[in-house]
Steps between C-alpha positions, in 0.01 A plus 500: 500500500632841472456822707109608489449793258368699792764422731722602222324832439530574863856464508593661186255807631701516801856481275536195732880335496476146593630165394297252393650117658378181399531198741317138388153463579351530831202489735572649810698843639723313660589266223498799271824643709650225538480415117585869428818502758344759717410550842121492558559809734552667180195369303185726519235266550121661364244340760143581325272632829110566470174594683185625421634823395720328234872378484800671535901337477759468801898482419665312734873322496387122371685386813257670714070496574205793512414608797153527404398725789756771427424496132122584640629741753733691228224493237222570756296175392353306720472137324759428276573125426691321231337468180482196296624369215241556255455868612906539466446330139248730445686833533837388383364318140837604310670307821493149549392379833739542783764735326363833567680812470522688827407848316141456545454872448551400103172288495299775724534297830629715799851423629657507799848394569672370802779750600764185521547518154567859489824401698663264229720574232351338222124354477392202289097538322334230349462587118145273476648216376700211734848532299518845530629796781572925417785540722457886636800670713356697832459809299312355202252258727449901786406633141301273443290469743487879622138490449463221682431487935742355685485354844626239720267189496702238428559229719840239576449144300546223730667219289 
């Protein structure tokens, strides 16, 4: 697959510099760094929240979780759970199913992004496909996501 024509627009909109890296084939964040050769600390995983008032996107390190209830608090909603697959499918069409970009502001979803990432050097994105990461240095990924809210709500993984 290549890089969705919207995501595409985005970036070249924003005069985006990124790398595009290919790894082989994968299902999972954490297989996706590992096949990549990358920490997941530095891979910006998109977790796909909803309630009644619709669904809005969370950026988190893939080695950490959502804290759900500060994602509520910092967005002032009161019942935010995950959404499922089918609604993910749904809003992401040009994606396929578990490789979502974590710049939901390009398909109208509202973003918020855990303030961890802002700390690291160079972020790793999804490109919608699972062979396929932009590689954005600190400055490119703040740029980025300047319209974006940012927060702490992410939460240690306990392996």
């Amino acid at each position: 697959m290549f890089i969705p024509p919207r995501l595409s627009s985005f970036l070249q909109a924003q005069d985006a510099e990124y790398e595009v890296q290919r790894h082989r084939h994968t299902r999972g964040s954490s297989d996706t760094a590992h096949a990549a050769h990358v920490s997941p600390h530095q891979l910006a995983k998109a977790v796909v929240l909803e309630d009644d008032i619709g669904c809005v996107m969370a950026v988190v390190p893939a080695d950490r979780y959502v804290r759900l209830g500060r994602v509520s608090q910092l967005l002032e909603r009161q019942h935010l759970r995950l959404a499922d697959e089918n609604r993910i499918a749904a809003l992401f069409p040009d994606c396929e199913r578990g490789a979502v970009p974590a710049l939901g502001m390009v398909w109208g979803l509202e973003t918020v992004v855990d303030d961890e990432l802002e700390t690291l050097s160079v972020v790793y994105i999804e490109c919608g496909d699972h062979e396929r990461l932009l590689r954005l240095d600190h400055r490119q990924f703040h740029a980025l996501m300047r319209q974006a809210r940012h927060g702490q709500f992410s939460g240690l993984r306990l392996h």
